[in-house]
N, C-alpha and C positions, 0 to 999 in steps of 0.2 A: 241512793242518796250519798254513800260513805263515798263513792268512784267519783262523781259527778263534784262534792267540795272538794275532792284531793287534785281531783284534775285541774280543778278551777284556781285551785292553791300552786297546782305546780306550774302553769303558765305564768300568772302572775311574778313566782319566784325568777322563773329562766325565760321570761322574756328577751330581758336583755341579754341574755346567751343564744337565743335563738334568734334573735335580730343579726349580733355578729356573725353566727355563721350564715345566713345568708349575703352580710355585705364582704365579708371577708373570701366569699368561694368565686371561683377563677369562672365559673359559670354563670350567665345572668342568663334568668329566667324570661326576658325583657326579649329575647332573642325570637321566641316563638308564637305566633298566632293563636289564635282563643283554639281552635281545632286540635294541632299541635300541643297544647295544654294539657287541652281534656285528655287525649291519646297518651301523655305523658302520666298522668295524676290516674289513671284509672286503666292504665295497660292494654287498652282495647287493640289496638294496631301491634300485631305481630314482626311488622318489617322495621318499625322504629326501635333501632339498636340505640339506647340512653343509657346511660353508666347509673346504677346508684347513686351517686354525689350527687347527678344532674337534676334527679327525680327528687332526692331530701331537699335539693334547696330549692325548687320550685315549691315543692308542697308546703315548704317550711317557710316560705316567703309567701305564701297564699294565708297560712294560717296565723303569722306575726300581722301582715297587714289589717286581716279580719280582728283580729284579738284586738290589736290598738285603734280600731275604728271603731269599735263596740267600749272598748273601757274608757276613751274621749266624750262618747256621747255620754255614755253610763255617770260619767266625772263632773259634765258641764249640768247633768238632770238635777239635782239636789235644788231643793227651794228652802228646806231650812235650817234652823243651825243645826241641827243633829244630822240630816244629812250631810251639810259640809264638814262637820267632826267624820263623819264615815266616811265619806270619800278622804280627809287628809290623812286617815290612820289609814287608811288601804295604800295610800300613794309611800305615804313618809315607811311602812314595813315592805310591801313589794317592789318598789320603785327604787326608793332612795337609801334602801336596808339596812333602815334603822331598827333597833330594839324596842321590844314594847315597851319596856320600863318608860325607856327615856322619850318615846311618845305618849304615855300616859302622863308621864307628868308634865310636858310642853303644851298639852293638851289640858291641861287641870281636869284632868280623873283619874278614877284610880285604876290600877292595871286591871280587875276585873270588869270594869266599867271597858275598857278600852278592847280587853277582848273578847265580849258584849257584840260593840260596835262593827269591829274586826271580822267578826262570822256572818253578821249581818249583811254587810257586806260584798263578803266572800259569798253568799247564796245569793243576794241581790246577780252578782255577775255573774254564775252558772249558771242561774236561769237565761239570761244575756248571752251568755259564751254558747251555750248547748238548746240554744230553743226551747219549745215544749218540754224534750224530754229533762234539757234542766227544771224547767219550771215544777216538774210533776217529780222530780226526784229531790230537789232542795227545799220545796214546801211542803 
């Protein structure tokens, strides 16, 4: 459970760190066929000679676009106000890196209220980010 929040904490956090280096690297992943991919992300081809760099920012642009296509939908699911409080403290602390303080109180709760919500959330998207085995390790 303790790997599976942390991990889930730490994508959240270096998202945007990990977006850059993939639009930032002299490499696009764009260049090669789903075949080519797979070969690439799982080494199975011996004769394809790919540099490290090539192989991080594929897998790393595989694994940013999944992460932000799971936490869009995760974001848009809320039906009510206490979900829309969780989703905007998830966004306004990993997103927009803000402090709890100062999301607790823009939010009128109080900091333990808010990181309450905060963990709540953070498990809602492990289970999300990591499948099953999120699910059976964050509940």
């Amino acid at each position: 459970m303790k790997d599976t929040i942390h991990n889930t904490r730490l994508l959240l956090h270096r998202l945007g760190d990990l977006r850059s280096h993939v639009e930032d690297s002299v490499w696009d992943a764009r260049q090669l066929d789903e075949m080519e991919m797979a070969e690439l992300i799982w080494g199975r081809d011996p004769d394809i000679k790919i540099g490290a760099i090539q192989r991080s920012v594929t897998r790393t642009e595989i694994l940013v676009a999944d992460v932000e296509k799971l936490y869009q939908e995760w974001k848009q699911s809320g039906k009510s106000r206490r979900d829309t409080q969780i989703r905007q403290i998830i966004h306004r602390k990993y997103i927009e890196k803000e402090e709890l303080g100062d999301i607790a109180k823009n939010e009128g709760l109080s900091k333990g209220q808010a990181l309450e919500f905060l963990n709540i959330g953070v498990s809602e998207l492990a289970s999300i980010f990591f499948g099953i085995d999120g699910f059976h390790q964050a509940g």
